[in-house]
Phi, psi and omega in degrees: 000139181308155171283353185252351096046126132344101151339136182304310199307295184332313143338295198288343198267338136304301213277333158307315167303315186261329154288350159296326173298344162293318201270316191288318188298329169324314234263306207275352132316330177277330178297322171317275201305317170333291202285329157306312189275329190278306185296130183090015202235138177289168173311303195304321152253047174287115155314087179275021184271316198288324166301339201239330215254313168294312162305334189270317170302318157337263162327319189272331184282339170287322177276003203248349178283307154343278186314329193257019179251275188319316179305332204261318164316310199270320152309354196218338180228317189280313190260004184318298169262353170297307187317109172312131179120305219060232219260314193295304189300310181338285175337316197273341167250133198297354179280302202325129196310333202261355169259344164303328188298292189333279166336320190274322159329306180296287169005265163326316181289336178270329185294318186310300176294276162008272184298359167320286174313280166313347183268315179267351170299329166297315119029265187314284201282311177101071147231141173245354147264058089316334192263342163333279211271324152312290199297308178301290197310318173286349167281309187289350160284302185295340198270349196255330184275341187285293170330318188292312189309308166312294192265033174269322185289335196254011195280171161212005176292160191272163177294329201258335178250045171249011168269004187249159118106220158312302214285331193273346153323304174296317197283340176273327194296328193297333188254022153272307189275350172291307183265015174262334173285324208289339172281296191299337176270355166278338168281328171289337154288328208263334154340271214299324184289308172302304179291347178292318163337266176332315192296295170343284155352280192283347187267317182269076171277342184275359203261098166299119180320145181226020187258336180316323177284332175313295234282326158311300166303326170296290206301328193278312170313293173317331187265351169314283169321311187274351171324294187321307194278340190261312193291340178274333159269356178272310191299287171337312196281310196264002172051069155226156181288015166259021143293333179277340185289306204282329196279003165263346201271343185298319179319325177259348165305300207289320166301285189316313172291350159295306176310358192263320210285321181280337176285287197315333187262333146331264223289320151322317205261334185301315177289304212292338195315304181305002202216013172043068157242049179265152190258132174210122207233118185305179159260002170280345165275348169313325213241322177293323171317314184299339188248041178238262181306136209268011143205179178293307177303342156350311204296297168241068167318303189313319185285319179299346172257359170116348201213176189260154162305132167286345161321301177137231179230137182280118169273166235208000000 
């Protein structure tokens, strides 16, 4: 550990702090988003994926905060003075059930938000090679974290010694291929979108793009997460414990950047609807279309991606 290093107890009784504090802004996000896929909406049109996915995202920041409540308890009131060691050794070991869980949990929670990304990103192009490599990367994320848990179970190393050896392999990859899954399908999104733009534009002239606020909204999510992801690999590479202060606040990070994209783009179609910016496309612009977008269902991507065109509604 650096001489400027955070204490591990320290660390972990931050990093508790600051995800509750993530997990409550989370919450009231979650009230948000609900009330975005729900309201004003018949059964038939509810997003249930975007519905199930939020609620799942939910369940795991929650249970994972949980796991670091019961871990900060038992470190700190139950075991202080029994534990050789104490509080720091309690922290430093890596077997211990409530740091496997946490982990499994994060596990989930990012393999989840992940696929998200990727579902909508398939979506956007209608390809399926294009999604090769996306698709390779989130695999090769979930197989690095599934490595790690293994060798956190069968390990006996101390927390400081998870920069060495097998255990710091697993742990850089997953969070290379983590943010590496996570750039590259946010770029891919926001490509295929700029350019559908463009297309839009020029097909529509009398027509202001009306795709430019998604493109926002993606990009502001997407740089959130990789921020996230790139300061806790940054931390690892430098052996420092504030890789643990960031790797618990990312579990509520994940929610909020879904919950930012559905709210923000709610509330986007919801202004222009007041301001009468509906869009309504003939069938001779239908057949120009066709020759932008790389399948039919394209024509409702937007809804079909969890949030409606800030345009207004595309008839079908």
């Amino acid at each position: 550990m650096s001489t400027i290093d955070i204490p591990l107890d320290k660390a972990e009784l931050l990093s508790v702090l600051l995800e509750a504090l993530l997990y409550g802004f989370s919450l009231l996000m979650f009230g948000a988003t609900i009330w975005t896929l729900l309201f004003q909406r018949s059964i038939h049109q509810v997003n249930r994926m975007m519905f199930l996915v939020a609620c799942a995202l939910l369940l795991c920041s929650t249970a994972h905060l949980v796991i670091d409540i019961i871990r900060i308890m038992e470190g700190f009131i139950f075991y202080q003075d029994s534990y050789p060691g104490g509080p720091i050794a309690y922290f430093s070991e890596v077997s211990q059930w409530t740091f496997l869980a946490k982990n499994c949990v994060f596990t989930a929670q990012t393999l989840i938000g992940d696929s998200v990304v990727l579902y909508r990103c398939y979506l956007v192009w209608q390809s399926k090679l294009v999604m090769i490599l996306p698709v390779l990367l989130w695999c090769a994320a979930g197989g690095t974290s599934t490595g790690t848990l293994s060798a956190y179970a069968a390990s006996r190393v101390t927390q400081s010694g998870v920069f060495a050896g097998g255990l710091s392999l697993w742990i850089t990859s997953f969070w290379a291929t983590a943010l590496a899954t996570n750039l590259l399908t946010t770029l891919l999104l926001v490509c295929r979108i700029w350019y559908v733009d463009r297309k839009c534009a020029r097909l529509w002239s009398h027509q202001k793009a009306q795709l430019k606020p998604i493109l926002h909204i993606l990009v502001d999510a997407g740089a959130i997460y990789s921020v996230t992801l790139l300061a806790a690999l940054v931390c690892f590479i430098n052996h420092s414990n504030g890789q643990y202060v960031i790797l618990d606040m990312v579990t509520p990070i994940i929610s909020i950047t879904f919950y930012m994209v559905i709210i923000r783009v709610g509330l986007a179609t919801r202004a222009s609807h007041t301001t009468n910016m509906r869009l309504s496309v003939d069938h001779s612009v239908r057949t120009k279309i066709g020759n932008v977008f790389m399948h039919p269902k394209f024509y409702q991507y937007p809804s079909m991606m969890g949030f409606e065109s800030v345009a207004g509604t595309v008839s079908s």
